[in-house]
C-alpha positions, -999 to +999 in steps of 0.1 A: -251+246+142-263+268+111-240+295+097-243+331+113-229+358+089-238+399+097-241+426+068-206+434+069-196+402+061-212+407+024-203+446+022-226+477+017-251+460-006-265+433+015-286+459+036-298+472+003-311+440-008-326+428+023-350+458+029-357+460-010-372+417-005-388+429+020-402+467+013-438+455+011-440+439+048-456+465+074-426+483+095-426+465+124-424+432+107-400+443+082-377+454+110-380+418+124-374+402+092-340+425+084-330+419+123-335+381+116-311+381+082-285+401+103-283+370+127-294+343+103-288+304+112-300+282+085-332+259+088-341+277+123-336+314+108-358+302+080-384+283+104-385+317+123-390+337+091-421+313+082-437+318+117-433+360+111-444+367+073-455+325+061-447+300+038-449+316+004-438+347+017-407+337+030-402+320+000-411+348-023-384+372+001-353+348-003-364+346-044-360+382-038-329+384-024-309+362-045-325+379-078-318+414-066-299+427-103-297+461-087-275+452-056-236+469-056-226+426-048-192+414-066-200+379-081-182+369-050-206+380-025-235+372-048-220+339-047-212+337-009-245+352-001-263+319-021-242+302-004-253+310+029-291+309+015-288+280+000-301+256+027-326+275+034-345+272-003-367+247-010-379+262-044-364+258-079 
């Protein structure tokens, strides 16, 4: 089974960064897509994020998230929030 983690488990800034990656999606899809991180589960979170926004979308939005400067994230959680990303990229 793929890891779970929730917002809280990152602090304050994890909501921040999700809706920023994802501020160009129409609402009801970027309210999907944030409901999706809060429950994420590796390969079949990402599969399920591919189906809502595509391919190079997804990609684009986890590229996003990891590269989000303005985030309040310790290097701990920055760390820890890769961490839990980290299966899910395929990109370099």
């Amino acid at each position: 089974m793929g890891a779970v983690f929730r917002p809280k488990d990152l602090g304050k800034g994890y909501k921040k960064i999700i809706e920023n990656a994802v501020k160009d999606l129409n609402p009801d899809t970027r309210d999907n897509v944030i409901e999706l991180f809060d429950s994420w589960q590796d390969s079949s979170s990402l599969q399920k994020l591919k189906e809502m926004i595509g391919s190079t979308k997804a990609d684009q939005v986890l590229k996003n998230i990891l590269a989000d400067k303005d985030a309040n994230l310790t290097n701990e959680e920055r760390m820890a929030l890769k961490d839990i990303l980290k299966d899910s990229l395929t990109f370099d």
